[in-house]
C-alpha positions as CSV (number, residue, x, y, z in Angstrom):
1,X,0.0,0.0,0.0
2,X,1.2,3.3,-1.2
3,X,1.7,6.2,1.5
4,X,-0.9,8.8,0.7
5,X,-0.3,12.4,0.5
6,X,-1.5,13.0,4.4
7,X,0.4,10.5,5.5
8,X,3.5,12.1,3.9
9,X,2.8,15.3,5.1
10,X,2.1,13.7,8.9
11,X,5.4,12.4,9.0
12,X,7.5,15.2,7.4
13,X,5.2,17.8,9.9
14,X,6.7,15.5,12.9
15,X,10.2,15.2,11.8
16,X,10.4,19.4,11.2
17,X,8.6,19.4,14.8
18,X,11.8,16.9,15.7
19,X,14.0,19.2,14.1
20,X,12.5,22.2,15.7
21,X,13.0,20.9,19.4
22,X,16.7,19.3,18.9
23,X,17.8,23.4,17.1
24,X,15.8,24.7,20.0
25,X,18.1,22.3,22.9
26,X,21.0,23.2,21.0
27,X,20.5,27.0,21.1
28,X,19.5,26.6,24.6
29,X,22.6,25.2,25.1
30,X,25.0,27.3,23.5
31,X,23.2,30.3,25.4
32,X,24.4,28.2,28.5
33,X,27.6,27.9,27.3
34,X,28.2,31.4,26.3
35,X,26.7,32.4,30.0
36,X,29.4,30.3,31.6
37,X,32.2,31.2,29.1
38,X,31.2,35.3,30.5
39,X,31.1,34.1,33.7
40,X,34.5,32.2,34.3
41,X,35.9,35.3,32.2
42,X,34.2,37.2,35.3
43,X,35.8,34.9,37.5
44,X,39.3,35.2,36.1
45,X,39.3,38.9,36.0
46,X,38.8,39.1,39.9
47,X,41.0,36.7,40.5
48,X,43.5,38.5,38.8
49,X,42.4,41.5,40.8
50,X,42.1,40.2,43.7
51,X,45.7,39.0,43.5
52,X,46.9,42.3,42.9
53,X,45.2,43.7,45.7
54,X,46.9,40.8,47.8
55,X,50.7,41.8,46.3
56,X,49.8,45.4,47.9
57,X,48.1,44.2,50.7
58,X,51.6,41.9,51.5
59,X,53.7,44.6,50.4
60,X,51.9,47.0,52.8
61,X,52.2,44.6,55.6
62,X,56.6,44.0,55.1
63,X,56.6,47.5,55.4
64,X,54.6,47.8,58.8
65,X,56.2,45.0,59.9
66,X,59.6,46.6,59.0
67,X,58.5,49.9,61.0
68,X,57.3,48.2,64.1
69,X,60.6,46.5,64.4
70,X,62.1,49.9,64.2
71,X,59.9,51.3,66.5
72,X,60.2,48.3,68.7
73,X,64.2,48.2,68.5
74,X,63.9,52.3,69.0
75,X,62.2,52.0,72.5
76,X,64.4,49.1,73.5
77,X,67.2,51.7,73.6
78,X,65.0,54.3,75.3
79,X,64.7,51.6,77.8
80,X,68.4,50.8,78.2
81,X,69.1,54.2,78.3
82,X,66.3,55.3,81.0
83,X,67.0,52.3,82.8
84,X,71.3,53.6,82.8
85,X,70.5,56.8,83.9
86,X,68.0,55.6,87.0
87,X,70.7,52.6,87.8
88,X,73.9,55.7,87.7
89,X,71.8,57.9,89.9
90,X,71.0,55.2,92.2
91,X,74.5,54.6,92.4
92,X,75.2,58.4,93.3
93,X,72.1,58.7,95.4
94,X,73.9,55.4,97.6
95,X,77.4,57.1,97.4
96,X,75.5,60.5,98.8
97,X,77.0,62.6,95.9
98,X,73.2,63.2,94.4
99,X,70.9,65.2,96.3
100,X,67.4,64.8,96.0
101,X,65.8,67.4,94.8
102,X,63.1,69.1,96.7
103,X,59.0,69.5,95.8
């Protein structure tokens, strides 16, 4: 039995609605695609920003930490040298060449 025209048309009408669906995925698709491409490209860029801002950050910190050892070594010696001048004049104070000085 030979297909009739109907028929024909039938099954061409549900392979163009097969067609149709699988473009329709595929688009779907390479919109997702293209959305995750932007995104990791997103992603990268403030990574590589944010590592930038970590060099400074770092680099800010050395230099802090290179300051408060100064400062620390500096008030070490401000100590040593208090602590001479207190220990001499206790030592004159006990030998009764300092006088104390009066209020």
């Amino acid at each position: 039995m030979a297909p009739t025209l109907d028929e024909a048309m039938k099954r061409l009408d549900m392979a163009l609605g097969l067609l149709e669906a699988s473009v329709s995925r595929r688009m779907e698709a390479d919109r997702r695609r293209g959305g995750l491409e932007t995104e990791l490209q997103l992603m990268q860029d403030d990574r590589a920003r944010l590592a930038v801002e970590l060099d400074g950050a770092l680099t800010r910190l050395h230099r802090f930490e290179a300051a408060t050892d100064d400062v620390s070594r500096r008030v070490r010696q401000a100590i040593g040298a208090v602590e001479s001048v207190l220990a001499e004049a206790g030592q004159l104070a006990q030998a009764g060449q300092l006088e104390p000085e009066e209020g």
